[in-house]
N, C-alpha and C positions, 0 to 999 in steps of 0.2 A: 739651475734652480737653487735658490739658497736655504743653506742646510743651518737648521737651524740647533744651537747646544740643548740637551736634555737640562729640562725644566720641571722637572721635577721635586728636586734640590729646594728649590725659588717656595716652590708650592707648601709644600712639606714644612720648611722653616718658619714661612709665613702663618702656616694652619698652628705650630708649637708653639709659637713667640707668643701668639695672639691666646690661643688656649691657656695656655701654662699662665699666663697673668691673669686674665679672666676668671680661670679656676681658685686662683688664691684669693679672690673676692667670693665667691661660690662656698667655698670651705671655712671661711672664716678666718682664714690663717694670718695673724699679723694685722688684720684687719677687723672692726667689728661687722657683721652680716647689717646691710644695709647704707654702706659706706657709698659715697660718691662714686663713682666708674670715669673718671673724666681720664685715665691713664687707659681703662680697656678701651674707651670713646673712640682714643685717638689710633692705636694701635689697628682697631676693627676698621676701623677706616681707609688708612694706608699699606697698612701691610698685611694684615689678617685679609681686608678686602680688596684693596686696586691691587696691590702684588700680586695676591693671590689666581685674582681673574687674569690680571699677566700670565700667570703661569698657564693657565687651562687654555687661555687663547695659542698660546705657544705651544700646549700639548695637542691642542686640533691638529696644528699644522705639521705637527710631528708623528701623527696616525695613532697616538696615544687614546684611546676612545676615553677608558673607564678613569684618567689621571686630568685628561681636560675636562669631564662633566665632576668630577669630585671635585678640584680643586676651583672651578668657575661658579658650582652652586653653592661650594663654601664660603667661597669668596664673597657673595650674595650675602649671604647668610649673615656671614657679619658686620657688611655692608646697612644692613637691614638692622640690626643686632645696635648699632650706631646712632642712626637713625632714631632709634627708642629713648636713646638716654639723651640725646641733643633736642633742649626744649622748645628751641624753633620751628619742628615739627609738629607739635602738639600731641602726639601720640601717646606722653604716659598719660597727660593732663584730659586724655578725653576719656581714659576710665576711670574718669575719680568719680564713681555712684557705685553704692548698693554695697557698701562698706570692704570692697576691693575684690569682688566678688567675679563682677564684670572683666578687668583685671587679669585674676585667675585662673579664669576660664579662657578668656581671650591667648594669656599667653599659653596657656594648655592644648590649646589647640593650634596654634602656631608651631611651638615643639613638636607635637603629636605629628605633624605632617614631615619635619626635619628628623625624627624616628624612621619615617615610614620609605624616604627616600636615602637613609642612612639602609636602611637594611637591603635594599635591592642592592647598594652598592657595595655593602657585607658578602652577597654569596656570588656576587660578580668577582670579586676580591680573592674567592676559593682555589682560583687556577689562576693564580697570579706567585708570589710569596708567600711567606711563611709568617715573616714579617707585617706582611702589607695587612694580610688577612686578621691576624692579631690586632694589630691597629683599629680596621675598622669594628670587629666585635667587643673592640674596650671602648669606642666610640658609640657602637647600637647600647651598651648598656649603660655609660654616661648617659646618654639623650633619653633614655627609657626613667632611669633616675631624676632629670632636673623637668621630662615632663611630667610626672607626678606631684613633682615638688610644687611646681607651677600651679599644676589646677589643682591641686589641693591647699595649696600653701603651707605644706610641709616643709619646716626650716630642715628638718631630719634629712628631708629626701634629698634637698639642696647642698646639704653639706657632701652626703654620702656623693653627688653627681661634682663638686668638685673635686674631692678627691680622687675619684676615679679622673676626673678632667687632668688633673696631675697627670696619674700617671699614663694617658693617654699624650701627653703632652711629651713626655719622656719619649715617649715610643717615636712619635713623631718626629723627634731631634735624631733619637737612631739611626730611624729608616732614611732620613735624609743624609745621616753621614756616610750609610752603603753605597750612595751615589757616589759621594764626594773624595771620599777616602777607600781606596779598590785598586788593585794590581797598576789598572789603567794609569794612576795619577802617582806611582811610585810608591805605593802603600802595598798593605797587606790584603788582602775583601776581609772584612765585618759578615762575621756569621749572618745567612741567610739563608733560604732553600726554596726551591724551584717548587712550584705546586702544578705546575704544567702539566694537563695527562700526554703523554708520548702520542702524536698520531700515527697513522698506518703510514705515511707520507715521511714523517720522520723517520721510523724503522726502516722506510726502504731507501 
């Protein structure tokens, strides 16, 4: 059977690369709020999106449960995320009514469910890292943040969710270097800690 390298690494960089620049449109940073996305466009596409779902297809086959449904619905995600700003789909241009209201709420509720499938994967997360778990709960409250911003059209909330998108982005680049850089590869291991409860089966 062929054994396939931990892809995690893959998943990980592709969910940062893609975050971390996304966020600095989010934030404001260097950029005015409202500025073109055609650099998030392209990222969400290939690497935030088809890498991404590379990776979670590769984590199926590697008995990874909770790292192929993260990183293949992310992948989605931004896939989807892409899709919105490319105008040959027509999806921003079919809520132009009701003075962006439609809009609003539309993407409000879009988020709101990207919230709700973040958090199952938050306390999945709990018996996993230390790390990992941190990650997603500065992920649950990014996404809690830019869906307010959303259906409110709160620029406040928007900023406040990229920054946090930052530094979610950060963490992202970390966790994937615990992979990468560890005893295994002639390095040192990058602080991290086992959240695993010991079973009966262990102990014996």
């Amino acid at each position: 059977m062929a054994k396939f390298a931990n892809a995690s690494p893959l998943g990980l960089m592709a969910f940062a690369v893609t975050t971390f620049v996304n966020s600095l449109h989010n934030a404001g940073i260097g950029l005015p709020h409202g500025s073109p996305k055609a650099a998030v466009t392209g990222l969400a596409l290939f690497y935030g999106g088809f890498a991404q779902i590379l990776a979670g297809m590769w984590d199926f086959a590697n008995g990874n449960t909770l790292g192929a449904t993260a990183f293949t619905s992310f992948g989605a995600f931004w896939m989807s995320h892409a899709a919105m700003e490319i105008p040959a789909f027509g999806i921003i241009d079919s809520f132009a009514s009701n003075d962006n209201q439609t809009k609003n709420v539309s993407m409000g509720i879009y988020m709101l469910s990207w919230t709700i499938l973040a958090f199952i994967l938050l306390v999945a997360s709990l018996r996993t890292s230390l790390v990992m778990a941190v990650v997603f709960t500065v992920l649950e409250v990014t996404l809690i943040f830019l869906t307010i911003g959303e259906w409110t059209g709160s620029k406040a909330c928007i900023t406040t969710g990229g920054v946090l998108g930052l530094i979610l982005s950060l963490l992202a680049f970390y966790l994937a270097a615990t992979h990468l850089i560890n005893k295994k590869s002639g390095f040192v291991d990058l602080y991290d800690r086992s959240l695993m409860k010991e079973t009966e089966e262990d102990k014996e």
